[in-house]
C-alpha positions as CSV (number, residue, x, y, z in Angstrom):
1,X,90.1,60.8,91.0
2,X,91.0,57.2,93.4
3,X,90.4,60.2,96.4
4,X,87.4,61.2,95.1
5,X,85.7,57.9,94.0
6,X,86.8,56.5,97.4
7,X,85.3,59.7,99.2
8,X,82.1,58.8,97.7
9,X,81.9,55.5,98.1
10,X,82.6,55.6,101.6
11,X,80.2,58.1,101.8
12,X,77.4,55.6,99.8
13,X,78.1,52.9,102.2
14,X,78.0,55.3,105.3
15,X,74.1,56.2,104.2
16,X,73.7,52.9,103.2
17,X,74.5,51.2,106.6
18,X,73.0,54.0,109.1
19,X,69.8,55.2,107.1
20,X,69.1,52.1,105.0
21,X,69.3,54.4,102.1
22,X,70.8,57.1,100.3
23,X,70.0,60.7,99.7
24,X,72.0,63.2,97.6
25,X,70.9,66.0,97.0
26,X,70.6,66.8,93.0
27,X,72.6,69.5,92.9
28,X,74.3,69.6,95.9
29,X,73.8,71.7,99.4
30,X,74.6,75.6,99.4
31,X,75.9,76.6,102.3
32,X,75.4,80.2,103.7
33,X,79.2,81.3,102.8
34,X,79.1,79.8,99.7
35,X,75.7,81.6,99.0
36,X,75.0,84.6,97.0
37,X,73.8,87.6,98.5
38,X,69.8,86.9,97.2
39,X,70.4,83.5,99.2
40,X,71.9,84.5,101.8
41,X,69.0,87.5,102.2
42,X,66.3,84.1,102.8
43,X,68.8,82.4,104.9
44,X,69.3,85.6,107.0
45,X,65.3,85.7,107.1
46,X,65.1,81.8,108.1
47,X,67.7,82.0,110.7
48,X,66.2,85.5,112.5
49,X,62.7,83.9,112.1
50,X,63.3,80.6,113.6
51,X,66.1,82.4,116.3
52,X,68.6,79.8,115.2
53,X,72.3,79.8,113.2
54,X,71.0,76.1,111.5
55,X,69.7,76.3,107.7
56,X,67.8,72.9,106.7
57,X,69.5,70.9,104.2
58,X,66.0,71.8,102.1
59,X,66.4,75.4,102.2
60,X,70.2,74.7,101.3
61,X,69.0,72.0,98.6
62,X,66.5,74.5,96.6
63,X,69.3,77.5,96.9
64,X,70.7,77.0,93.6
65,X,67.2,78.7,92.1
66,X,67.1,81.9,94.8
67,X,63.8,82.7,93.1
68,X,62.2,79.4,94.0
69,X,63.7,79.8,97.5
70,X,62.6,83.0,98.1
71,X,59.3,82.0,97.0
72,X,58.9,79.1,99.1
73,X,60.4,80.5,101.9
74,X,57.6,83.4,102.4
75,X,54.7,80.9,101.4
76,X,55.8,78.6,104.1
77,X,56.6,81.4,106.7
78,X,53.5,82.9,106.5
79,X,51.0,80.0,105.6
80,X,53.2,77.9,109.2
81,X,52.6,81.2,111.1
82,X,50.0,80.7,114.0
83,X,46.3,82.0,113.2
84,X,43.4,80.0,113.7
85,X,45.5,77.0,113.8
86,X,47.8,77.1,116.3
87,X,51.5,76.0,115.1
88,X,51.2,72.8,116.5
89,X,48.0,72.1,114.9
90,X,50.2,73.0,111.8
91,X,53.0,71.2,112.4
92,X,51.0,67.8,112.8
93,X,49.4,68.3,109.7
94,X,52.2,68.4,107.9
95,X,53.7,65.4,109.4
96,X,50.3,63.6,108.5
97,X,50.7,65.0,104.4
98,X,54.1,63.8,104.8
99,X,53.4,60.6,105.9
100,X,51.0,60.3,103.0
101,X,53.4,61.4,100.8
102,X,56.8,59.6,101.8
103,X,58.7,62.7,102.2
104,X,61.2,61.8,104.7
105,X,62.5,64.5,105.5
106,X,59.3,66.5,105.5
107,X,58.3,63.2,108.4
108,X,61.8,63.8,110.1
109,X,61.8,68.0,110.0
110,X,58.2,68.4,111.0
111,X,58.5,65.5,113.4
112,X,61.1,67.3,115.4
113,X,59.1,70.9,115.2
114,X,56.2,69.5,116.7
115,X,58.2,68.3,119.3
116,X,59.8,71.1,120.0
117,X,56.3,73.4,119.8
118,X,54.8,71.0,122.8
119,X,54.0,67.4,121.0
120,X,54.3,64.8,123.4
121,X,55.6,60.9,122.5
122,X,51.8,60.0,123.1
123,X,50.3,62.6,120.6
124,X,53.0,61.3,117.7
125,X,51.6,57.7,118.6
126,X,48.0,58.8,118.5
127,X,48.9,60.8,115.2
128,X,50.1,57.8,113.8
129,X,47.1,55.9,114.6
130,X,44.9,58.6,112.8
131,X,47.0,58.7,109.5
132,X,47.4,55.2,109.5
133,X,43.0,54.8,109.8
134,X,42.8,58.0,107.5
135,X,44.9,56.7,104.7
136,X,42.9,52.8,104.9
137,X,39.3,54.1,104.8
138,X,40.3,56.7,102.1
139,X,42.0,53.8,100.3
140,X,38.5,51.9,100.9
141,X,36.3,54.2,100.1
142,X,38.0,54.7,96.5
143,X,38.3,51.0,96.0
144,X,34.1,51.1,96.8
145,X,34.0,54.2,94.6
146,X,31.6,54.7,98.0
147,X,28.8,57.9,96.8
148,X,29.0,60.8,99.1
149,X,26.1,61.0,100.9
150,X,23.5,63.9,100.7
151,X,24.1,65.7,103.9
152,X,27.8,66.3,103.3
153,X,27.3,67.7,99.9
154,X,27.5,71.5,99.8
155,X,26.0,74.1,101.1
156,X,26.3,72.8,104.6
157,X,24.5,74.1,107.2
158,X,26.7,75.0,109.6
């Protein structure tokens, strides 16, 4: 029990120090040769899709309900699949959302995607700027309780 306690406590003050916080996943992380074969089917799918031997800590997180998993998996590989978006365009709206949101992770995985799909250091900065000015004028235009005007009501003429 002193090992374990210890273990964990070094690991709190590890997080604690380096990321200013600390994140444990409820239930714990599956890995892929602890998974069953329904889990490892999805991680099989996520690895070939993405060309990579790394599983997310998310995908391993949500493992321990295969049908969730599964489910989320297929949504997200089809819905972040290029189309009349591009999968950058993607990418950097989900980092805005996430933003929004607080997910860190979501802000740290997507960050790091969009990089890798072409996003330069000067478009995060830009994106920044436009969540940052999206998020205030939303925030004022609530606090106003500002009346949409008449011309973007629907049917738009497009």
């Amino acid at each position: 029990m002193a090992t374990t306690f210890r273990e964990f406590r070094l690991t709190f003050l590890v997080q604690l120090f380096f990321h200013g916080a600390i994140f444990m996943s409820t239930f714990g992380l599956i890995e892929y040769k602890d998974a069953s074969p329904a889990v490892k089917a999805v991680y099989d799918d996520i690895m070939a899709t993405r060309k990579t031997d790394y599983i997310n800590n998310f995908w391993k997180a949500i493992a321990h309900d295969p049908v969730l998993l599964k489910r989320t998996w297929e949504s997200l590989k089809a819905i972040m699949a290029s189309g009349a978006l591009d999968s950058l365009t993607k990418e950097l709206l989900y980092i805005a959302v996430s933003v929004t949101n607080n997910c860190h992770y979501c802000i740290a995985s997507h960050t790091a995607s969009a990089f890798s799909k072409g996003m330069t250091p000067e478009m995060f900065k830009e994106l920044q700027q436009v969540i940052g000015m999206a998020n205030e004028t939303n925030k004022l235009v609530t606090g106003y309780q500002v009346p949409i005007d008449d011309r973007f009501q629907p049917p738009l003429n497009l």
